[in-house]
C-alpha positions as CSV (number, residue, x, y, z in Angstrom):
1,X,0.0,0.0,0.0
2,X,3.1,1.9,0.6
3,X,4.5,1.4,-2.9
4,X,1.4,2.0,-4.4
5,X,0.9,5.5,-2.3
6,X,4.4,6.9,-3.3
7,X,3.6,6.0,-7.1
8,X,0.4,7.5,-6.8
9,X,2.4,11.1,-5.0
10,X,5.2,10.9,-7.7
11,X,2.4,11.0,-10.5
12,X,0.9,13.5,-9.1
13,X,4.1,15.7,-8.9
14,X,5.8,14.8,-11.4
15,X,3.3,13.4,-14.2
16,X,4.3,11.8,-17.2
17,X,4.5,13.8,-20.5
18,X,3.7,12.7,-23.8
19,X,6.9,12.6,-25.8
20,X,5.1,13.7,-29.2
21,X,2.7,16.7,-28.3
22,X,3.5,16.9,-24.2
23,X,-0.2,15.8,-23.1
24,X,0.2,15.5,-19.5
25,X,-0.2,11.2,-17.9
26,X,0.8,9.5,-20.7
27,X,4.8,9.1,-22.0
28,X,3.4,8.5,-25.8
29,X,-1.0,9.3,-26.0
30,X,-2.7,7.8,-28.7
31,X,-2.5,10.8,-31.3
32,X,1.1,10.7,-31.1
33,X,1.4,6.8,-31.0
34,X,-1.2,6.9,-33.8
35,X,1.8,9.0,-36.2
36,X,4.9,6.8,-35.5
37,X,6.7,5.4,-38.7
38,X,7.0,1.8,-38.0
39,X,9.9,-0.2,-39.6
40,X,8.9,-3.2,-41.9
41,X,12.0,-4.2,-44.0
42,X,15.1,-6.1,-41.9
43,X,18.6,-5.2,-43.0
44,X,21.0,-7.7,-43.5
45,X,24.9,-7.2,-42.0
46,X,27.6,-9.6,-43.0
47,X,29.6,-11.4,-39.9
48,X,33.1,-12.9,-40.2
49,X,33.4,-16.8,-41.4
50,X,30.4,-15.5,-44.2
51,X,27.9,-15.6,-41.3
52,X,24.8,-12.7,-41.8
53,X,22.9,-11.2,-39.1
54,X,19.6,-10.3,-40.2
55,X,18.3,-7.1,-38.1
56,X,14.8,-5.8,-37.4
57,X,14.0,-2.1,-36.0
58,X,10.7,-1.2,-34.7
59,X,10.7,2.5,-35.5
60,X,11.6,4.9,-37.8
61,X,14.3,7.5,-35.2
62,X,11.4,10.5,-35.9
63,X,11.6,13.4,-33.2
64,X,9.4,11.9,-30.6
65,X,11.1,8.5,-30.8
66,X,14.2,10.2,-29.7
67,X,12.4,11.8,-26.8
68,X,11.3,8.5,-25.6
69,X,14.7,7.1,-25.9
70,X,16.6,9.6,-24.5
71,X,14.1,9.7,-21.7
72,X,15.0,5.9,-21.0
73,X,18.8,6.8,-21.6
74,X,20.0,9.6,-20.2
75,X,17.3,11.0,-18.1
76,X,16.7,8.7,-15.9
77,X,13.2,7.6,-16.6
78,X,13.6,4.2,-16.7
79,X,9.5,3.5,-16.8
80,X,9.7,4.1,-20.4
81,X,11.5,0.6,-20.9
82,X,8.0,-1.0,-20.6
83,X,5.8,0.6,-22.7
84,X,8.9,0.5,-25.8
85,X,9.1,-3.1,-25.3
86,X,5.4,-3.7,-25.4
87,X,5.3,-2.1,-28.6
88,X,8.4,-4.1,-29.9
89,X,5.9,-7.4,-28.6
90,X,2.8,-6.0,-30.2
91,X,3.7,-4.3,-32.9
92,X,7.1,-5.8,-34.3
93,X,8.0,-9.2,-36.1
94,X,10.0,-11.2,-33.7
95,X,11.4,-14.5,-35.2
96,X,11.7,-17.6,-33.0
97,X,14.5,-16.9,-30.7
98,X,15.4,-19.4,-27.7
99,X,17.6,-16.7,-26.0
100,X,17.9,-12.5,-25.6
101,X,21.1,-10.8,-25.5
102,X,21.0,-7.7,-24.4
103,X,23.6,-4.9,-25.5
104,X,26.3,-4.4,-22.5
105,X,27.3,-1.0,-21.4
106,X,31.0,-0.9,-19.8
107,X,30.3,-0.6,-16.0
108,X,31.5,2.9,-15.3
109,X,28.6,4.1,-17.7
110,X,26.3,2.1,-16.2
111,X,27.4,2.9,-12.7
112,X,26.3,6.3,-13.5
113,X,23.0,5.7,-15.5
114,X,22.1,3.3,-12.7
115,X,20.7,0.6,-15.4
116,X,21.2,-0.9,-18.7
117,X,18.4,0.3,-20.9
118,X,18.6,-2.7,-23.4
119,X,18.7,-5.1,-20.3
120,X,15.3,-3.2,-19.3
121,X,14.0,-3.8,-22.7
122,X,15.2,-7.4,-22.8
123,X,13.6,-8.1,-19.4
124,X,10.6,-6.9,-20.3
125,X,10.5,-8.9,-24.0
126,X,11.4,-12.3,-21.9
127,X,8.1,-11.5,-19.5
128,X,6.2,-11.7,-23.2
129,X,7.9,-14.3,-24.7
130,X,8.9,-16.5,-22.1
131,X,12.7,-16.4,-23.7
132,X,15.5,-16.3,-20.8
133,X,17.4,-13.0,-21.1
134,X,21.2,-13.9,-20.3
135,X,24.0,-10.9,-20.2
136,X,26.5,-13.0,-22.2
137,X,28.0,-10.4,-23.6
138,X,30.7,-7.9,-21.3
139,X,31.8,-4.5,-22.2
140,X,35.6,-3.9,-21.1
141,X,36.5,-0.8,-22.6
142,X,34.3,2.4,-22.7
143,X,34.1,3.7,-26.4
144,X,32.5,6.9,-25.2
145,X,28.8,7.4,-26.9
146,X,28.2,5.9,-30.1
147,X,25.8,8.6,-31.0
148,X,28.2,11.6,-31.0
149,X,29.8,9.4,-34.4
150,X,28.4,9.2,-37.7
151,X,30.8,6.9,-39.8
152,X,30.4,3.2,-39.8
153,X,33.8,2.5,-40.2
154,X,35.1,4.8,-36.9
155,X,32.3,3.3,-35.1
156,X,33.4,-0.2,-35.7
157,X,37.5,1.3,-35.1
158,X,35.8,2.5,-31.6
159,X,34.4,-0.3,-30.8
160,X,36.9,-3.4,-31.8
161,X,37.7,-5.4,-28.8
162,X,35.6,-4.0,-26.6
163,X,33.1,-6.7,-26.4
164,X,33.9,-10.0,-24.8
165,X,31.9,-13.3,-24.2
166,X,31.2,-14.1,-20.6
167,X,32.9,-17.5,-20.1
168,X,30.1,-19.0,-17.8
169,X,27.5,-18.4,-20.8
170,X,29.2,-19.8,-23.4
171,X,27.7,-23.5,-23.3
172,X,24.5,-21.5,-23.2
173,X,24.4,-19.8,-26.7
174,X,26.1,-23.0,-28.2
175,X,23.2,-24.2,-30.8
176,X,21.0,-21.4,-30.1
177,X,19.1,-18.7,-31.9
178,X,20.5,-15.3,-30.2
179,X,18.4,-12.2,-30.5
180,X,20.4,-8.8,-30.0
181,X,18.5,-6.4,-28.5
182,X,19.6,-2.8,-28.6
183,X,17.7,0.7,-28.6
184,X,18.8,2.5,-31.6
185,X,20.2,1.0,-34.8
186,X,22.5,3.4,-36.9
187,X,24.8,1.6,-38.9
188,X,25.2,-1.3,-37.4
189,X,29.0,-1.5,-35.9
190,X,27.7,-2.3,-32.2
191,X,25.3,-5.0,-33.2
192,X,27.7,-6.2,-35.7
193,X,30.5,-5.7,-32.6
194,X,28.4,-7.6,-30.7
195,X,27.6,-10.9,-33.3
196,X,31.3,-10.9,-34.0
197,X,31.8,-12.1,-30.3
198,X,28.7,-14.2,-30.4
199,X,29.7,-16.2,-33.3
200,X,32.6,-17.6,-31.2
201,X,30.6,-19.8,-28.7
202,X,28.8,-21.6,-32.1
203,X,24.8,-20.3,-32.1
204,X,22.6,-21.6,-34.9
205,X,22.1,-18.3,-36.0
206,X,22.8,-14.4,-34.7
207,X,20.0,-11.9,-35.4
208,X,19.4,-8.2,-34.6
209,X,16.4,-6.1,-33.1
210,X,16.9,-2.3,-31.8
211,X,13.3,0.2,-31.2
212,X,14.3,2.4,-33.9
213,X,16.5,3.1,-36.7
């Protein structure tokens, strides 16, 4: 009753705001949600050994898309996690998958941001899909924020070796269909990082989902 009463305050205070037009209770009201862009065609990304990763993204990256996510990332309001991933369930193709990966941060960022907004989404997709989430992937270097950089081939220069497997997952993926799950696909270095350093533990196959592109 607690809980409930401080969510009920913190509403009250400090209520929600649509992320399209800034109606007040709702972080996306059914105006805005009924002029989002959504995303049909995958794009393909080559892996080494002639593997391909095919990728899907939700959502064309349109100005209030970026408000959501940058509400989720770098504000702080981590309740946004749950209504972007009910929209990936509802409204997105998602191929059979027997495991979620979730993009790592590197510690020190997520020290400060207090979460890992892809582990938030990925949580949230395994409560719809009944598909463990595992963090088999670790972050050991800190490439600074992939956003600030435009070109696919400094991205991937930022961002080689900083990915690892985690050892104790490794029998895990070994068979498996892995789903990436990421927030915002660009051009496709960190999920491509990422299925680089999958592909050594031997899944079936590798594919790709972010929100928005």
């Amino acid at each position: 009753m607690l809980q409930h009463s401080l969510q009920l305050i913190k509403e009250l205070l400090f209520p929600q705001i649509c992320a399209g037009c800034g109606a007040w209770f709702s972080p996306l009201c059914p105006y805005c949600y009924n002029t989002l862009s959504f995303h049909i065609l995958p794009k393909t990304f080559r892996l080494s050994d002639n593997s391909k990763m095919i990728v899907w993204s939700m959502l064309e990256f349109d100005d209030k898309v970026r408000t959501l996510i940058h509400r989720l990332k770098y504000q702080g309001m981590h309740e946004t996690a749950p209504l972007l991933a009910d929209l990936l369930y509802f409204a997105t193709y998602i191929p059979p998958i027997d495991i979620i990966v979730p993009v790592p941060l590197h510690q020190n960022r997520q020290h400060q941001r207090g979460y890992n907004q892809s582990e938030l989404l990925a949580n949230r997709l395994t409560h719809h899909l009944q598909t463990p989430t595992i963090p088999a992937l670790l972050k050991i270097a800190d490439s600074g924020q992939q956003a600030k950089t435009h070109s696919k081939t400094e991205r991937l220069q930022n961002l080689i070796g900083n990915f690892v497997l985690a050892p104790e997952y490794q029998a895990s993926i070994s068979g498996k269909r892995i789903l990436i799950l990421d927030d915002v696909l660009t051009t496709g270095a960190t999920l491509t990082a990422c299925g680089e350093v999958l592909l050594r533990a031997n899944p079936s196959e590798i594919l790709g989902l972010t929100i928005a592109h």
